[in-house]
Each structure stands twice: as C-alpha cells, then as structure tokens.
C-alpha positions as CSV (number, residue, x, y, z in Angstrom):
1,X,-19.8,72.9,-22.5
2,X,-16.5,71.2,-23.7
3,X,-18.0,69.4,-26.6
4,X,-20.0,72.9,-28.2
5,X,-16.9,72.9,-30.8
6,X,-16.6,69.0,-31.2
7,X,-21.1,69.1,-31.9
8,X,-20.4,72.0,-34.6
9,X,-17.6,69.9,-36.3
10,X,-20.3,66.7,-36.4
11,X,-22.9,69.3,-37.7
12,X,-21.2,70.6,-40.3
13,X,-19.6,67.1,-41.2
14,X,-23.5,66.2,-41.4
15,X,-24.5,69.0,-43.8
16,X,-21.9,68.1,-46.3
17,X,-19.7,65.5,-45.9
18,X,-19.0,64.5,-49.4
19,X,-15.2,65.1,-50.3
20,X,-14.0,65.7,-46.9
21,X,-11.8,63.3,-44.4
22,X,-11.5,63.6,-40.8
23,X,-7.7,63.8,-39.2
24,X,-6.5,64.4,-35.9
25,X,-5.6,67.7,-34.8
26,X,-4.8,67.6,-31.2
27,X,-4.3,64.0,-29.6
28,X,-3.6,65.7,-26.4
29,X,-4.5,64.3,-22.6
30,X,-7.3,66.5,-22.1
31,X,-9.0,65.8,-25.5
32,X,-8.0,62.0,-24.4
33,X,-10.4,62.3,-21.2
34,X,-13.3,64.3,-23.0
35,X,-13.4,61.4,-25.8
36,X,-14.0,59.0,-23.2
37,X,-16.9,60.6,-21.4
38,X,-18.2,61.2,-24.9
39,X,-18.0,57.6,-26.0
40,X,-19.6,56.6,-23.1
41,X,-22.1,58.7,-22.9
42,X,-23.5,59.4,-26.4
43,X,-20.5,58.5,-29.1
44,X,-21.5,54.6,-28.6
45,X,-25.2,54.7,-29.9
46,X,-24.8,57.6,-32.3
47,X,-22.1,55.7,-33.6
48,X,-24.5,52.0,-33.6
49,X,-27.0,54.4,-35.2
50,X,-24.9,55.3,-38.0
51,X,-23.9,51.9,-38.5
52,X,-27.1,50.3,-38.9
53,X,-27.9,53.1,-41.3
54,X,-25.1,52.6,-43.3
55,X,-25.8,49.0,-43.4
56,X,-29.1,49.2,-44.9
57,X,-28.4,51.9,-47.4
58,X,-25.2,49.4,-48.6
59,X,-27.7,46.8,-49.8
60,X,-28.4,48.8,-53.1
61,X,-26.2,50.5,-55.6
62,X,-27.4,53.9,-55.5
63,X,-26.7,53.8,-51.5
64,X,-23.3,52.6,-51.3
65,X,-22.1,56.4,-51.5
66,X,-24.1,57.4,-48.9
67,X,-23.5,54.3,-46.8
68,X,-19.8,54.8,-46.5
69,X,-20.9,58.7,-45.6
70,X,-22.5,56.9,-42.6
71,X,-19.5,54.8,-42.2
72,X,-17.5,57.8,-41.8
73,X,-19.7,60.5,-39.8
74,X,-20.0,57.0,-37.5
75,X,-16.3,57.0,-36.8
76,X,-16.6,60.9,-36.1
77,X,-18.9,59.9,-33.8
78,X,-17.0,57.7,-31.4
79,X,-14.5,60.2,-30.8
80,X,-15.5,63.9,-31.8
81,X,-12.9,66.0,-29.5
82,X,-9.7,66.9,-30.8
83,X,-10.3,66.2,-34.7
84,X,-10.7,68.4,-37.4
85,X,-12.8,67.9,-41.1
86,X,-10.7,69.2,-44.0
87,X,-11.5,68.4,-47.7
88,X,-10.0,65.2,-49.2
C-alpha cells in the first residue's frame, strides 16, 4: 500500500485542480524506486490517457483551460510519489 497517499494526492488534484501546481516534496531514493514501479505499471497509460484528452479538448476555445488541466494531472501521473499539490 505505498501509493494509498500518492492515489489521495491524484484524487484530490482531480476534484479541483484549478489554481493549484504540483512541486516536489521529497526526491528521496525510496520515492525514486516507488515512481518507477508506478510508471511502469499504471503512470504510463493514465498519463497517454490524459494526454489524448487533453489533446482533443485543445481543439476548441472553451477547452483550452481544461486541456492544460489534463496536461498537468498527466504529468502528476507519471510520477505521483514524493510530490505535493499546493495552490499557485
């Protein structure tokens, strides 16, 4: 159950992710190693996912906005352990 806190995070970065950024909070060996299983196996097509999303919503004006939401939860995504979501 390593990733319990790292799947809250995404959650509530899902919920509401309008004026918030994502930074680094502990870039340490462990979080490192956990990031790695993650990205290979789930970050990579919850992250594609994301993307293709975000892809079609940018081809209109009124989902630009929620394309780059995408954009961001996407990058989230890839690596989820050791970050933190704090308002912009």
């Amino acid at each position: 159950m390593p990733w319990t806190l790292a799947a809250f995070r995404i959650a509530s970065f899902s919920y509401w992710p309008f004026g918030l950024i994502v930074v680094d909070s502990d870039p340490g060996f462990t979080s490192g190693c956990l990031n790695i299983l993650w990205l290979i196996l789930a970050g990579w097509w919850l992250a594609l996912h994301h993307l293709i999303l975000a892809t079609g919503l940018a081809m209109t004006i009124i989902g630009i906005p929620f394309a780059w939401q995408h954009v961001k939860l996407a990058l989230l995504l890839i690596t989820p352990v050791g970050k933190a979501v704090v308002g912009g």
